[in-house]
VODO-675216 format. One record per residue: residue number from 1; residue in one letter; chain; z, x, y of N, C-alpha, C, O in turn. Coordinates in pm, 1 decimal, always signed. Example, Ala and Ser with C-alpha at 12.3 -4.5 7.8 and 13.67 -1.06 7.14 Angstrom:
2
+-------+------+------+----------+----------+----------+----------+----------+----------+----------+----------+----------+----------+----------+----------+
| tilum | tifi | lopa |      nzz |      nxx |      nyy |     cazz |     caxx |     cayy |      czz |      cxx |      cyy |      ozz |      oxx |      oyy |
+-------+------+------+----------+----------+----------+----------+----------+----------+----------+----------+----------+----------+----------+----------+
|     1 |    a |    A |   +780.0 |  +1319.0 |   -569.0 |   +780.0 |  +1230.0 |   -450.0 |   +780.0 |  +1320.0 |   -330.0 |   +846.5 |  +1423.6 |   -331.9 |
|     2 |    s |    A |   +708.0 |  +1285.0 |   -225.0 |   +714.0 |  +1367.0 |   -106.0 |   +787.0 |  +1290.0 |     +3.0 |   +803.9 |  +1340.9 |   +113.8 |
+-------+------+------+----------+----------+----------+----------+----------+----------+----------+----------+----------+----------+----------+----------+
***
This chain:
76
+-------+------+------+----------+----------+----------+----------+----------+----------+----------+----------+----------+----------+----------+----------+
| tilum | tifi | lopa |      nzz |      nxx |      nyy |     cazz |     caxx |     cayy |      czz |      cxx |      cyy |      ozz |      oxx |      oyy |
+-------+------+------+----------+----------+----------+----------+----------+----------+----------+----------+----------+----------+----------+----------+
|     1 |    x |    A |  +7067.8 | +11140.5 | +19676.9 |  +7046.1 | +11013.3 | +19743.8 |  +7176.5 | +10936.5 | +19758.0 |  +7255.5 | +10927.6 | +19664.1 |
|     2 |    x |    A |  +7193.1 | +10893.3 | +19851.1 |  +7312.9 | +10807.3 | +19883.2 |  +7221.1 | +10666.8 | +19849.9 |  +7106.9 | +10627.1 | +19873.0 |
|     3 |    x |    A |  +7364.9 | +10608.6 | +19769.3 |  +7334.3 | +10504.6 | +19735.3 |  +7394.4 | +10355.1 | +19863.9 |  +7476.9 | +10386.5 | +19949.7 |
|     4 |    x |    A |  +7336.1 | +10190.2 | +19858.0 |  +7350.7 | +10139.9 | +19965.2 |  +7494.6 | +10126.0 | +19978.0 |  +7529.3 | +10108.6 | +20094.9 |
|     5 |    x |    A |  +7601.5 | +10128.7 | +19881.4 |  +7712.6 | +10055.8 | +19923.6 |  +7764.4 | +10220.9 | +19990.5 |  +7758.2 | +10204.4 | +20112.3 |
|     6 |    x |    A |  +7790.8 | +10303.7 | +19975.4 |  +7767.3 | +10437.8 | +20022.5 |  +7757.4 | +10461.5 | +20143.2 |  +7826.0 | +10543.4 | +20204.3 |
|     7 |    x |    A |  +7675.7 | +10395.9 | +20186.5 |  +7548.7 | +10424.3 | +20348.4 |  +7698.2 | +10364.7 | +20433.0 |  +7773.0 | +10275.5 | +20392.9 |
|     8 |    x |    A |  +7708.9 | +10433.4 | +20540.1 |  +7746.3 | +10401.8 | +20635.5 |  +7708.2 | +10306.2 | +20769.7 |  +7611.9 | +10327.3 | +20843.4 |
|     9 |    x |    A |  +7803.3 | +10199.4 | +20784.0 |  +7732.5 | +10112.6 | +20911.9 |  +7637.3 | +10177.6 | +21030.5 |  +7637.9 | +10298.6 | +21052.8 |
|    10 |    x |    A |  +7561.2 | +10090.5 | +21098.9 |  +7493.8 | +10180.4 | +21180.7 |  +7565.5 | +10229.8 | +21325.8 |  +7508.3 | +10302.5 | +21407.1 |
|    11 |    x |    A |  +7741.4 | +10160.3 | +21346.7 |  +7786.0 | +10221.4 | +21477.3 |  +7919.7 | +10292.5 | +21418.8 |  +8007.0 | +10275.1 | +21333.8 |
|    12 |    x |    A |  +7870.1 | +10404.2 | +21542.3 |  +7943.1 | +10514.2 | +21494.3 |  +8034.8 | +10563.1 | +21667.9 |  +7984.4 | +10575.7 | +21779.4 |
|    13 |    x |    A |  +8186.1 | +10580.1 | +21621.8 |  +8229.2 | +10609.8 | +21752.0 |  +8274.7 | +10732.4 | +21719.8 |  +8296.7 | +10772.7 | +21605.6 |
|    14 |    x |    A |  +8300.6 | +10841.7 | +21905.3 |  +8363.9 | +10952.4 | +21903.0 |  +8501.1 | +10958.3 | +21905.6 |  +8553.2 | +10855.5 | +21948.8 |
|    15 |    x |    A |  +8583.0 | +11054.7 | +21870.0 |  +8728.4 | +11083.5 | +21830.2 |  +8740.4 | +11033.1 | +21979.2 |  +8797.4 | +10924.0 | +21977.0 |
|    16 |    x |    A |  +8713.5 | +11064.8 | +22087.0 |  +8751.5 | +11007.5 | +22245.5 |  +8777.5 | +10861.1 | +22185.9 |  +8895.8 | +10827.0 | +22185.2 |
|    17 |    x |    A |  +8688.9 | +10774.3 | +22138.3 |  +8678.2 | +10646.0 | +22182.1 |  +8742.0 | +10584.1 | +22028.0 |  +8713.7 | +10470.5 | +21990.0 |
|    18 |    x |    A |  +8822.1 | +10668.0 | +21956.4 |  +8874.3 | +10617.6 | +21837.0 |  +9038.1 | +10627.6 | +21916.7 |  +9108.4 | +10526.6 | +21914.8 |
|    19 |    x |    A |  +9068.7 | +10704.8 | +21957.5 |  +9176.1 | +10751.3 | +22050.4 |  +9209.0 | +10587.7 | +22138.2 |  +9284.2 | +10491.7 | +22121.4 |
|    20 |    x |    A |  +9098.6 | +10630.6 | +22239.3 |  +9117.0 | +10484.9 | +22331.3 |  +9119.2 | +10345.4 | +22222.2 |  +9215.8 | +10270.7 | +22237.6 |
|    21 |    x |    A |  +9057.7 | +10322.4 | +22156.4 |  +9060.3 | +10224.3 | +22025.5 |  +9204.5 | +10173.6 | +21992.1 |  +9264.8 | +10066.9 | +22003.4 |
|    22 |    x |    A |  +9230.8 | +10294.4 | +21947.7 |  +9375.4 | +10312.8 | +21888.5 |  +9478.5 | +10319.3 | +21964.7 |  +9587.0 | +10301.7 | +21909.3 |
|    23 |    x |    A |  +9477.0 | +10345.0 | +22105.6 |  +9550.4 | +10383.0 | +22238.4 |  +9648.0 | +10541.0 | +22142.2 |  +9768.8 | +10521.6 | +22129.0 |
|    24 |    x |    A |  +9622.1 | +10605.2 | +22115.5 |  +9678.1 | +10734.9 | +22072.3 |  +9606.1 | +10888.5 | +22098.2 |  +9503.0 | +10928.0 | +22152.7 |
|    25 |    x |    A |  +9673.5 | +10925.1 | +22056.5 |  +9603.9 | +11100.3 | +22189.5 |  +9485.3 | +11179.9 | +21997.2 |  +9468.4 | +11177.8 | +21875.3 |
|    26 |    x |    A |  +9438.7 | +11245.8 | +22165.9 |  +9315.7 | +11311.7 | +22049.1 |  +9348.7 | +11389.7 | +21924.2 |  +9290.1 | +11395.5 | +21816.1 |
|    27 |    x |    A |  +9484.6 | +11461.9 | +21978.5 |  +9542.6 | +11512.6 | +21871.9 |  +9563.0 | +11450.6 | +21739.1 |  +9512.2 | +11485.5 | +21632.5 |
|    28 |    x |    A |  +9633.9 | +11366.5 | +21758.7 |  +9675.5 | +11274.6 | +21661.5 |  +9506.1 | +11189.5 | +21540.0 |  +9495.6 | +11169.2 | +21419.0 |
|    29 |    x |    A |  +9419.9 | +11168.5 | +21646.8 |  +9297.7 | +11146.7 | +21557.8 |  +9235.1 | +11295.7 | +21474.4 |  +9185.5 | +11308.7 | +21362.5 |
|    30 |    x |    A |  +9260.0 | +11385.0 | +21572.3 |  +9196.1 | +11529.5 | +21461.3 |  +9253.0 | +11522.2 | +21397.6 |  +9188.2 | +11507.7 | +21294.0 |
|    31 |    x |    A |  +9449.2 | +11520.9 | +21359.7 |  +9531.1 | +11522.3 | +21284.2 |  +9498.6 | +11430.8 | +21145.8 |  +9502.8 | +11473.7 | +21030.5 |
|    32 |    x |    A |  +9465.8 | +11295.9 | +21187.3 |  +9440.2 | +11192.5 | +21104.1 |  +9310.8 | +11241.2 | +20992.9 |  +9298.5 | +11198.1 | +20878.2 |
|    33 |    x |    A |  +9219.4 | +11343.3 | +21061.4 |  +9056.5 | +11360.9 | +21033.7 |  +9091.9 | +11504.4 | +20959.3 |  +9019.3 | +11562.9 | +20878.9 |
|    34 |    x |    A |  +9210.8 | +11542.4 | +21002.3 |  +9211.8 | +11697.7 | +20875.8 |  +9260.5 | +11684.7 | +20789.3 |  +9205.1 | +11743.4 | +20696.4 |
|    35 |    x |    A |  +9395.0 | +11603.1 | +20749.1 |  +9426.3 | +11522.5 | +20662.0 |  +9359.6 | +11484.4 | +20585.4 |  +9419.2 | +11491.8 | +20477.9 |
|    36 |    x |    A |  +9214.2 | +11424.0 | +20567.0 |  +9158.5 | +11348.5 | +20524.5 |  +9225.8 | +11183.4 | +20506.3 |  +9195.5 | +11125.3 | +20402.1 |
|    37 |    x |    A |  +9326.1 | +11101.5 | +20618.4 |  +9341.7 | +10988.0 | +20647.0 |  +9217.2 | +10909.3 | +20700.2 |  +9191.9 | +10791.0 | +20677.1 |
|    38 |    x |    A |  +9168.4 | +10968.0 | +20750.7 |  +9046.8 | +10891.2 | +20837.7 |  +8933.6 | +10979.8 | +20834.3 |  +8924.7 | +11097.6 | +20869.2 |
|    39 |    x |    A |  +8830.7 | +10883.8 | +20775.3 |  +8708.5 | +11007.8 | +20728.8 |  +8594.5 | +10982.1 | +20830.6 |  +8566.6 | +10874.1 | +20882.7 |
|    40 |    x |    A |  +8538.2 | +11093.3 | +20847.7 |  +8432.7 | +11102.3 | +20916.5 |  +8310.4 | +11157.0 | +20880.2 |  +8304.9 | +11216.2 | +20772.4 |
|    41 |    x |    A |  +8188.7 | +11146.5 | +20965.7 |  +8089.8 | +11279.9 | +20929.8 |  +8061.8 | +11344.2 | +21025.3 |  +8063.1 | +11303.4 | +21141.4 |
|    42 |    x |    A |  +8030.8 | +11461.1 | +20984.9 |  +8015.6 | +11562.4 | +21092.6 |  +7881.5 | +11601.8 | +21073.2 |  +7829.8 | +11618.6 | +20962.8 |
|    43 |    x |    A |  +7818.1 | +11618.4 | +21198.5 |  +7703.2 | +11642.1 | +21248.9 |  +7703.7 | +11783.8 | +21342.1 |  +7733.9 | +11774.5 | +21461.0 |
|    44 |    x |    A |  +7678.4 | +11879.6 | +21299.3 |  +7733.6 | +12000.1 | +21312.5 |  +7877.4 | +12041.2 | +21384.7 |  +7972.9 | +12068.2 | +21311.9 |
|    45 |    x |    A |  +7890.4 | +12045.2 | +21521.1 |  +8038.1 | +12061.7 | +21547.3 |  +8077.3 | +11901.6 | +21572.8 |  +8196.8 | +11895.2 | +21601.7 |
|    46 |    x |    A |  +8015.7 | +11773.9 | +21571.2 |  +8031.3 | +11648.5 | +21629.5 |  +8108.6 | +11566.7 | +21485.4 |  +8067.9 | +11559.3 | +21369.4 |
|    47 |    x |    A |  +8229.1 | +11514.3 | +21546.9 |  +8272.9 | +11462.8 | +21428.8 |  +8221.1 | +11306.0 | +21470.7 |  +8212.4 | +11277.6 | +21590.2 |
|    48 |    x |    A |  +8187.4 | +11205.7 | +21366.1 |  +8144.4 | +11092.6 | +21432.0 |  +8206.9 | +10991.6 | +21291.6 |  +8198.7 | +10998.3 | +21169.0 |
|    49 |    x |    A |  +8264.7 | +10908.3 | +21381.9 |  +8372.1 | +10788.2 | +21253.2 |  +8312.9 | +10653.7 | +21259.5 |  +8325.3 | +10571.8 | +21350.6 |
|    50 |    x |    A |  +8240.2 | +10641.4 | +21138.9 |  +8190.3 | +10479.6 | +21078.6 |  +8260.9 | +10379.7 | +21125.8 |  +8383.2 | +10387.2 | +21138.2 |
|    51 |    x |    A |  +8178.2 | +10254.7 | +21163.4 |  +8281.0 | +10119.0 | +21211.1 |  +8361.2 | +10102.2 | +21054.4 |  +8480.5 | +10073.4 | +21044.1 |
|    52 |    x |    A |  +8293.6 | +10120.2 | +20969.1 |  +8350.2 | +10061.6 | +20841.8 |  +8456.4 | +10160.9 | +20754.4 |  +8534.4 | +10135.0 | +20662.8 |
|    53 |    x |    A |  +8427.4 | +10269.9 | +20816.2 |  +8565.5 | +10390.9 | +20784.9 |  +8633.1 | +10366.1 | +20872.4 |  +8747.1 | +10368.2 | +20826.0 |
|    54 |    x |    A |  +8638.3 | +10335.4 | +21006.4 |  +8751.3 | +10276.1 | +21104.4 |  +8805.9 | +10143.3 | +21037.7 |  +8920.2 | +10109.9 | +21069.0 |
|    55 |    x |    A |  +8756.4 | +10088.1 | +20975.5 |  +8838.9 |  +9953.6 | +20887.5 |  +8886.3 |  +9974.0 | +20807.0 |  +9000.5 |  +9929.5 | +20795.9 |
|    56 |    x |    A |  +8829.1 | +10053.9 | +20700.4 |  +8898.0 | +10062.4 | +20604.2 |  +9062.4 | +10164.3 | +20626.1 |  +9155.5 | +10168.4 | +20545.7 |
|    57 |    x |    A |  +9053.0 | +10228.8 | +20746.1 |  +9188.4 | +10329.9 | +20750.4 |  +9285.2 | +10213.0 | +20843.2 |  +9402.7 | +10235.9 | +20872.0 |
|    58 |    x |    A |  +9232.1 | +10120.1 | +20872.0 |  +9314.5 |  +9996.0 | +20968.3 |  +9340.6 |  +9921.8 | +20865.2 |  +9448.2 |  +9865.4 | +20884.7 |
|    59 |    x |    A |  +9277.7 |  +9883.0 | +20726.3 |  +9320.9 |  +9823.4 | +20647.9 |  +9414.1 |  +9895.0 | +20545.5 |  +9478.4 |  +9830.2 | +20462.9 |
|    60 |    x |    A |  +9420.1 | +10058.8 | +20555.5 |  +9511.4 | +10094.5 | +20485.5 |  +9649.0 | +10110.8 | +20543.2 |  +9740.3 | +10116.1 | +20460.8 |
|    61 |    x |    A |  +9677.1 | +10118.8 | +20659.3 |  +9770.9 | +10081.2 | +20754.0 |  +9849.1 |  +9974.9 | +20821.6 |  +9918.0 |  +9965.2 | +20923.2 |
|    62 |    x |    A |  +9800.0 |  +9879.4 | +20698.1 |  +9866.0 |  +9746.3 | +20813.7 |  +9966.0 |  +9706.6 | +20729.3 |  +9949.1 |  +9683.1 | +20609.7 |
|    63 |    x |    A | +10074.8 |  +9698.0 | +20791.2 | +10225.2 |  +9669.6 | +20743.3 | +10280.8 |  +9566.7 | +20806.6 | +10304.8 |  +9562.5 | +20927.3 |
|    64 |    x |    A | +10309.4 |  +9453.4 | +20699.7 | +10339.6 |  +9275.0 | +20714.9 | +10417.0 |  +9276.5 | +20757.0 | +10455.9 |  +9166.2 | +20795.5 |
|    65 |    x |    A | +10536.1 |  +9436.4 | +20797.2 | +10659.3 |  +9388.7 | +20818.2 | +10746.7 |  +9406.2 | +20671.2 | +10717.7 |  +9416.1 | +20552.0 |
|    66 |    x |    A | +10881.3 |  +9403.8 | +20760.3 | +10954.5 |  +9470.6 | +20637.1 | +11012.3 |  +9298.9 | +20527.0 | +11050.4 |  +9189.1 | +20567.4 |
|    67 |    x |    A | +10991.7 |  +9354.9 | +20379.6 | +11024.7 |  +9248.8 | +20281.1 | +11174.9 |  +9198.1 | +20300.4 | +11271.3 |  +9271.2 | +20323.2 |
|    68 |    x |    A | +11176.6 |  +9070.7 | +20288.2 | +11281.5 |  +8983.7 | +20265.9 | +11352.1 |  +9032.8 | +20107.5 | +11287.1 |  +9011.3 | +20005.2 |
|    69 |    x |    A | +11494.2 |  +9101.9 | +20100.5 | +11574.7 |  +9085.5 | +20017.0 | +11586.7 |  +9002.4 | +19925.8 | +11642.9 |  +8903.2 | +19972.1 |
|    70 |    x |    A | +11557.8 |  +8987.6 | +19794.1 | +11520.5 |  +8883.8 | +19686.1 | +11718.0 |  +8858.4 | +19681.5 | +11798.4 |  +8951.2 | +19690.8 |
|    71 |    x |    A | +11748.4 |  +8736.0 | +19667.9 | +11921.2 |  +8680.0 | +19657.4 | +11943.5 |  +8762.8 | +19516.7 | +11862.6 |  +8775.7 | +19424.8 |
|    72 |    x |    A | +12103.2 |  +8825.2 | +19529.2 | +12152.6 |  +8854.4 | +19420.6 | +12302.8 |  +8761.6 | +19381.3 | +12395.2 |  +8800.7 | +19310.0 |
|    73 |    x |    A | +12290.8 |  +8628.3 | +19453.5 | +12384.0 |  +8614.5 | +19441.5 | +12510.5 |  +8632.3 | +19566.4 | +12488.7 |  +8700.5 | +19666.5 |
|    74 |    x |    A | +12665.2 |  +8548.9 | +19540.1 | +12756.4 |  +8641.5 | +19576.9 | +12819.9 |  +8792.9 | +19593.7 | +12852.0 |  +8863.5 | +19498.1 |
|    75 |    x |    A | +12826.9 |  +8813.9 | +19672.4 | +12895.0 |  +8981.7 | +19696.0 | +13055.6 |  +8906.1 | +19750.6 | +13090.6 |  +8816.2 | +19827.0 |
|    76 |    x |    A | +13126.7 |  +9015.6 | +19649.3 | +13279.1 |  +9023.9 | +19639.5 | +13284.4 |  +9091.3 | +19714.5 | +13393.7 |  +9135.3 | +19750.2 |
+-------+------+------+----------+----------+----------+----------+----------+----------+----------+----------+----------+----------+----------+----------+
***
């Protein structure tokens, strides 16, 4: 039994429309999906990606930008 926090949202998009989503080529989403970066389920040959597994791999990807240098002081 899958438990509720477990359960997957009820919309589910295809690698096509994770692609267009993402504006990046299909390759690159199978790539992401063999990896295990971006999880999916598969429904016999149909791979199909959770709204909430599409967030969570957008939330593991988001970069603030590069850190500000903490002061050391003068440089001689």
């Amino acid at each position: 039994l899958i438990s509720m926090a477990d359960r997957p949202s009820g919309v589910f998009y295809t690698v096509k429309q994770i692609a267009e989503k993402l504006q990046i080529s299909l390759s690159m989403v199978y790539g992401l999906l063999a990896r295990g970066e971006l999880a999916c389920h598969e429904f016999g040959n149909c791979k199909r990606i959770s709204e909430g597994d599409l967030e969570s791999f957008l939330s593991s990807r988001r970069n603030d930008g590069p850190k500000r240098p903490s002061p050391r002081g003068k440089h001689f």
